[in-house]
C-alpha positions as CSV (number, residue, x, y, z in Angstrom):
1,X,-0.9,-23.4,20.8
2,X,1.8,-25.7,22.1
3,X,5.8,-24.6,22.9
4,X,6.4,-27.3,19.8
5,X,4.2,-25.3,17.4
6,X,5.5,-21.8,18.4
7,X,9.2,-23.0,17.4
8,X,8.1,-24.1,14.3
9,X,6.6,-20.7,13.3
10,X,8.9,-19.1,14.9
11,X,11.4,-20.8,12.4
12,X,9.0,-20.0,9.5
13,X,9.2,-16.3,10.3
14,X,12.9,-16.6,11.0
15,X,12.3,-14.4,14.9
16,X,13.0,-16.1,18.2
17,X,10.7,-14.1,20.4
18,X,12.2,-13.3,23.6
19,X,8.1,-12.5,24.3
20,X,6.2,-15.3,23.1
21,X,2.9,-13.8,24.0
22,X,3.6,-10.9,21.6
23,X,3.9,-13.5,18.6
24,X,0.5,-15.1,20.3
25,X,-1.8,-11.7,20.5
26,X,-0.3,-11.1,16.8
27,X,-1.9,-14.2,15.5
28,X,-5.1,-13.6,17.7
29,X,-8.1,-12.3,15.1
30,X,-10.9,-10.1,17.1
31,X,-13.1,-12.6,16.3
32,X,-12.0,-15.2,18.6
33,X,-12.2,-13.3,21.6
34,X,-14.2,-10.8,23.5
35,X,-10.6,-9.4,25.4
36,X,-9.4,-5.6,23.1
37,X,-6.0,-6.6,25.2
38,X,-5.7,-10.1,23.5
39,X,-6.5,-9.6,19.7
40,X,-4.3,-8.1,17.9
41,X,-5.8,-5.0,16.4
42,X,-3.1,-2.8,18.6
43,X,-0.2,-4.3,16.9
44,X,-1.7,-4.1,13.4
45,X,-1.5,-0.4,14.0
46,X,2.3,-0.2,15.6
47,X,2.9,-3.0,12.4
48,X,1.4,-0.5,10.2
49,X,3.8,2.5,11.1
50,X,6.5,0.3,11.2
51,X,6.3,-1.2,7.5
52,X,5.4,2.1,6.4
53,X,8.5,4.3,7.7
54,X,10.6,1.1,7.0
55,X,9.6,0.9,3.1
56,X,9.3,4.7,3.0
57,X,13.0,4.9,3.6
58,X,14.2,2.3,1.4
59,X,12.2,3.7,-1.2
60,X,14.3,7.3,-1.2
61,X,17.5,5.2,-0.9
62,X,16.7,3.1,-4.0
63,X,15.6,6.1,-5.4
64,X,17.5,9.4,-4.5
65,X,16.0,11.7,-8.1
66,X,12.6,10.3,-7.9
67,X,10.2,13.1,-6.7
68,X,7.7,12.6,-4.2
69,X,4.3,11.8,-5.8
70,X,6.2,9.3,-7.4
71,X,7.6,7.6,-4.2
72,X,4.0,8.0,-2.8
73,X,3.1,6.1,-5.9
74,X,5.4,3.2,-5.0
75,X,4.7,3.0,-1.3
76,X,0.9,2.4,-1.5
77,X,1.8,-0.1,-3.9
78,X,4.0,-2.1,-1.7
79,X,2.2,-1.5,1.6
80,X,-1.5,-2.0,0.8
81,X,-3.5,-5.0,2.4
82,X,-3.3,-6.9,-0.9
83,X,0.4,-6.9,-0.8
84,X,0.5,-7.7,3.1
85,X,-1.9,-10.3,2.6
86,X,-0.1,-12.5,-0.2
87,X,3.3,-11.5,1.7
88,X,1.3,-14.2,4.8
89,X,-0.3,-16.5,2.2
90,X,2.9,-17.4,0.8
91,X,4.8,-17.8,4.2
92,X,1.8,-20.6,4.5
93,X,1.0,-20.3,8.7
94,X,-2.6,-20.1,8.5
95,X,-3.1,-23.0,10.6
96,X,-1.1,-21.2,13.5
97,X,-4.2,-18.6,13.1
98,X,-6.0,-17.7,16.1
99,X,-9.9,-17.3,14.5
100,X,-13.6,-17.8,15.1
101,X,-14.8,-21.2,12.8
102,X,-17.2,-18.1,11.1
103,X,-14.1,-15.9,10.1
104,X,-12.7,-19.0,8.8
105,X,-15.4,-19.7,6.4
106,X,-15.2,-16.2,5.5
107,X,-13.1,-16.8,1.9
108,X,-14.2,-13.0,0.9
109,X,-12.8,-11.6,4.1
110,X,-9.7,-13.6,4.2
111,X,-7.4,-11.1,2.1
112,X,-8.1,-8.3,5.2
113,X,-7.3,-10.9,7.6
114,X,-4.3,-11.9,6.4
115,X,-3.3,-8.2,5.8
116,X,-3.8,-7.4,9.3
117,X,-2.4,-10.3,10.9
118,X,0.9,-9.7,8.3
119,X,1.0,-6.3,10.2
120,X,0.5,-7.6,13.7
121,X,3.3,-9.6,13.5
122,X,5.4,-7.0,12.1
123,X,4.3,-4.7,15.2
124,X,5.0,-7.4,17.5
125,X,8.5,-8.1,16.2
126,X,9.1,-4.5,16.6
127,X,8.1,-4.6,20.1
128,X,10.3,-7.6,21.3
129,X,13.4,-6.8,19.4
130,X,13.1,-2.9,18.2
131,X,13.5,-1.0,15.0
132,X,16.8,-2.9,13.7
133,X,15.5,-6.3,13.7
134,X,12.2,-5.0,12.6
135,X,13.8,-3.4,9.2
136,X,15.6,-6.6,8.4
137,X,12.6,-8.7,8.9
138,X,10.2,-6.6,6.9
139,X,12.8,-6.3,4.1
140,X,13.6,-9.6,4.2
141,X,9.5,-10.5,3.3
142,X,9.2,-7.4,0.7
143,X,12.4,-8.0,-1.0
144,X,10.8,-9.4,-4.4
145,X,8.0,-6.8,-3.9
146,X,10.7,-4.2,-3.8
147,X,12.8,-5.2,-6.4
148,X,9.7,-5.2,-8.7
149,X,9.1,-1.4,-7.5
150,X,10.6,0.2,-10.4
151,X,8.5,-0.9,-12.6
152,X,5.3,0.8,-11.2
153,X,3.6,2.8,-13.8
154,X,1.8,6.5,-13.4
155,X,-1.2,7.8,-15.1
156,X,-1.0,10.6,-16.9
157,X,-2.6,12.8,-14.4
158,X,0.1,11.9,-12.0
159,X,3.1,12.6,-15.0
160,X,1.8,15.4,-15.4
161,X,1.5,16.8,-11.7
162,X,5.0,15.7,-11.3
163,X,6.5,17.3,-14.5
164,X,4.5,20.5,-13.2
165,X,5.9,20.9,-10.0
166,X,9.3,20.1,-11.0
167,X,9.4,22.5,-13.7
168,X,7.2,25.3,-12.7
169,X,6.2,24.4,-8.6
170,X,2.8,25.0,-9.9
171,X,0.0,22.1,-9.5
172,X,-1.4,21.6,-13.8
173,X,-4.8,24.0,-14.1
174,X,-7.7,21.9,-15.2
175,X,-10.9,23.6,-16.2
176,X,-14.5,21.7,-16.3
177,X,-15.7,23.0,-20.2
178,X,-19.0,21.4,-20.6
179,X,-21.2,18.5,-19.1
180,X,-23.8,17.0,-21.9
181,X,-26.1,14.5,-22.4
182,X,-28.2,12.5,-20.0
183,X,-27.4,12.5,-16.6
184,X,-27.2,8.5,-16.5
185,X,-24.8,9.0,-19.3
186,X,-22.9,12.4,-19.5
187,X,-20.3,13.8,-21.5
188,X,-17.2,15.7,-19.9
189,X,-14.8,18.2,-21.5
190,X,-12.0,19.3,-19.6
191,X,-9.3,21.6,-20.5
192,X,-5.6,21.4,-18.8
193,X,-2.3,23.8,-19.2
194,X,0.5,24.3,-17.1
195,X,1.0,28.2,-16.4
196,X,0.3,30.5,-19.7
197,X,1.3,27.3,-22.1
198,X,-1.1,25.9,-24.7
199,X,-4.9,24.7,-23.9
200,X,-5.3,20.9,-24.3
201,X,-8.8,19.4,-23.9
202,X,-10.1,16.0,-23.5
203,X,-13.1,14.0,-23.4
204,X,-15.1,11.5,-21.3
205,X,-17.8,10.0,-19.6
206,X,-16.9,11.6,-16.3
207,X,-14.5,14.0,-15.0
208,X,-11.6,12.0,-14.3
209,X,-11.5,10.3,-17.6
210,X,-11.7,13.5,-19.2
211,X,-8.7,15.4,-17.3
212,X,-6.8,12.3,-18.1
213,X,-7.3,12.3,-21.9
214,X,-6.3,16.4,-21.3
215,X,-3.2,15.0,-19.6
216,X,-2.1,12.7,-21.7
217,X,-2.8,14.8,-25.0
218,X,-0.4,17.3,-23.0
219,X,2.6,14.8,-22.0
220,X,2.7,13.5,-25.7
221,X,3.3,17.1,-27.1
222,X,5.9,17.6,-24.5
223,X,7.8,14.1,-25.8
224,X,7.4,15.4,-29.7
């Protein structure tokens, strides 16, 4: 890649590297070279941390009273590879990619790629230029993202938990009843209550399903 093309990304991104072989590992994908010092599978990790601890504490300043399961919640949410990778698609610099012709054909693999590559260039920027500009440049990408945060929705299983620990600092008691039927096709029956309260039971084809019927029989007596 050319000076000319590095200032146009560079401009894209809205970072003037003061390293420009940082910004060039970033956008190097393992599978166009042999060299673990040239790819950029170390700076998807650092990138990692860093968008991690950086949404992690924007989270509990956006919300102060939310509990943490919740926050948890909202943080994988906004930090999975999914996220990362539309975050990349929609800056549109996949021809500055650095990637084996095979990769490229790759459509099914592309969402990791551009996940990783999304956090590469996060750790890189937080190598040249350090924490600060690092923070304003991931928020800057995940402001929509973040904005849309509060609306995140819980399962009942995880209301439930949270409600729990709030009011009692006890996890909810769930209780496997009965497995029936085939085993290609079982029945569950699981019982919750929180400390000495009421039993509620629920039904489904498999654990989970059941212990969230239980849950959610249980959060919509509490809201009577």
């Amino acid at each position: 890649m050319d000076l000319k093309a590095f200032k146009k990304l560079e401009k894209i991104i809205g970072i003037n590297f003061n390293n420009i072989n940082l910004l060039l590992r970033a956008l190097t994908h393992k599978s166009s070279t042999q060299s673990s010092e040239a790819n950029n599978e170390r700076l998807e990790f650092i990138g990692d941390r860093v968008l991690n601890l950086v949404i992690a504490n924007e989270l509990s300043n956006l919300y102060p009273y939310d509990v943490e399961g919740v926050l948890d919640k909202k943080l994988a949410s906004l930090v999975n590879k999914n996220v990362c990778a539309k975050i990349i698609a929609d800056l549109n610099i996949e021809k500055y990619f650095i990637i084996s012709g095979s990769q490229k054909k790759n459509k099914a693999g592309h969402k990791k790629i551009y996940g990783d590559l999304c956090e590469s260039i996060i750790g890189a920027v937080f190598l040249d230029q350090g924490f600060k500009t690092a923070t304003k440049f991931v928020l800057k990408l995940w402001k929509k993202n973040i904005k849309n945060s509060s609306t995140i929705d819980l399962d009942a299983k995880t209301q439930l938990q949270e409600f729990s620990l709030q009011k009692y600092h006890k996890l909810p008691l769930y209780e496997t009843i009965s497995s029936v039927g085939p085993a290609h096709k079982p029945t569950f029956k699981v019982s919750v209550r929180l400390e000495d309260n009421k039993i509620y039971v629920g039904v489904g084809e498999s654990k989970k399903i059941a212990e969230q019927s239980a849950a959610e029989l249980l959060l919509k007596d509490l809201t009577k």
